[in-house]
C-alpha positions in Angstrom: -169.8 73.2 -45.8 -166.1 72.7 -45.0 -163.5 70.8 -46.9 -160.0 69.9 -45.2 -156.8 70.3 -47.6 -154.0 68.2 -46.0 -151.0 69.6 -47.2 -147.1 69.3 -45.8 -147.4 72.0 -43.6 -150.9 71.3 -41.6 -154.6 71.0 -42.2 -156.1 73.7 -43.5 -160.2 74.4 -43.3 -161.8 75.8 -46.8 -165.3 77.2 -46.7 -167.1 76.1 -49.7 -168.6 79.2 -51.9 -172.2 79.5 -53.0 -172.6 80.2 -56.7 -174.3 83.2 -57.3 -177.8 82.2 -59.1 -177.2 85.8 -61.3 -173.6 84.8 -62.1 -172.5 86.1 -65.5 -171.2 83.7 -67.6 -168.8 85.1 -70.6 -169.5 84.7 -74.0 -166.9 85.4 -76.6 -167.9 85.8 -79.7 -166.1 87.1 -83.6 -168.5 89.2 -85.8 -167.7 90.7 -89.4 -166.8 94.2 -89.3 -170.2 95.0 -90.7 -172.2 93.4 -87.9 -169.7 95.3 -85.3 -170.3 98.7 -86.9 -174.1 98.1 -86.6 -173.5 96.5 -82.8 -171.4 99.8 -82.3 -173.8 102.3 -83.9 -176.8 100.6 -82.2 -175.4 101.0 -78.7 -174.3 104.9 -78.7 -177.7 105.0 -79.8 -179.2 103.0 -77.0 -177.0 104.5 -74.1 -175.5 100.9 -73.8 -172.2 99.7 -74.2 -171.5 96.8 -77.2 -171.6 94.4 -74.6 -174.2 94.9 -72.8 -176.7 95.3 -76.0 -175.5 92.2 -77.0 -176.3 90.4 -74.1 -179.8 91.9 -74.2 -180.0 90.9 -77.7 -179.3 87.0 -76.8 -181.6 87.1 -73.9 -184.3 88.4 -76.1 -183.6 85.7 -78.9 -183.3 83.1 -77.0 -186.5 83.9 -74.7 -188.9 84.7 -77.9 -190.5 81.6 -79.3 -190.8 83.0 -82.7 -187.4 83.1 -82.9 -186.2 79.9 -81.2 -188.7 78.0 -83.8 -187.0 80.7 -86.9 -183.3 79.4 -85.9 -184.2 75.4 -85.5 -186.1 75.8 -88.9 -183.0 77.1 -90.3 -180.2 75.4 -88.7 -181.6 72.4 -86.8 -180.9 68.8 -88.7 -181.7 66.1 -86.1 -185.0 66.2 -84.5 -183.9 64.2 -81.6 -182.1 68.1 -80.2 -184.7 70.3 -81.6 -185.7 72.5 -78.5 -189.9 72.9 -78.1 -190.3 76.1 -76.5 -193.3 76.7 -73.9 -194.6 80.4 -72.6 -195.7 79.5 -69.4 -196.7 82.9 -67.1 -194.9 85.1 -69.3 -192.2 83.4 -69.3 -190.2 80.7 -71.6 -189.2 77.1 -71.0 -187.5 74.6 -72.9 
C-alpha cells in the first residue's frame, strides 16, 4: 500500500514495508557475574555464541509447560494473568 507525505517541497510516494513474521526482537537483559560465567562457559561448550544460547534457552522455557506452570507457581500473585498453557500438535499455546 502507498502513503503520500506532503511536505514543502512536493508529494512524495512511500511504499509501506511488510514485517517480517521471523523478525528478531532484542531483549536486553543484566545477569550477575556468576550466571554470565556459566552463560559464557556453556556456549564455548555448545559452539554458540552467549547470545544466541540464550535465546535458545528462552525459547525452550517459555515453550515447556513444566516450566511455564514452575515460574507462575513461584512468581505469579493474581490469577486473573496466570497464563494456562496448552500442547496442541507438538506445539504450545497460551
Amino acid at each position: 500500500m502507498d502513503n503520500e507525505i506532503k511536505g514543502a517541497i512536493g508529494t512524495k510516494k512511500v511504499h509501506e514495508r511488510a514485517t517480517r513474521s521471523d523478525k528478531k526482537i532484542r531483549v536486553n537483559i543484566t545477569t550477575t557475574q556468576d550466571t554470565h560465567r556459566k552463560l559464557k562457559k556453556l556456549a564455548i561448550s555448545c559452539n554458540m555464541s552467549k547470545t544466541a544460547l540464550a535465546e535458545d534457552l528462552i525459547r525452550m522455557c517459555v515453550n515447556h509447560t513444566d516450566i511455564i506452570d514452575w515460574y507462575q507457581k513461584q512468581h505469579n500473585t493474581e490469577d486473573e494473568y496466570r497464563i494456562i498453557p496448552i500442547l496442541k500438535d507438538g506445539k504450545v499455546y497460551y
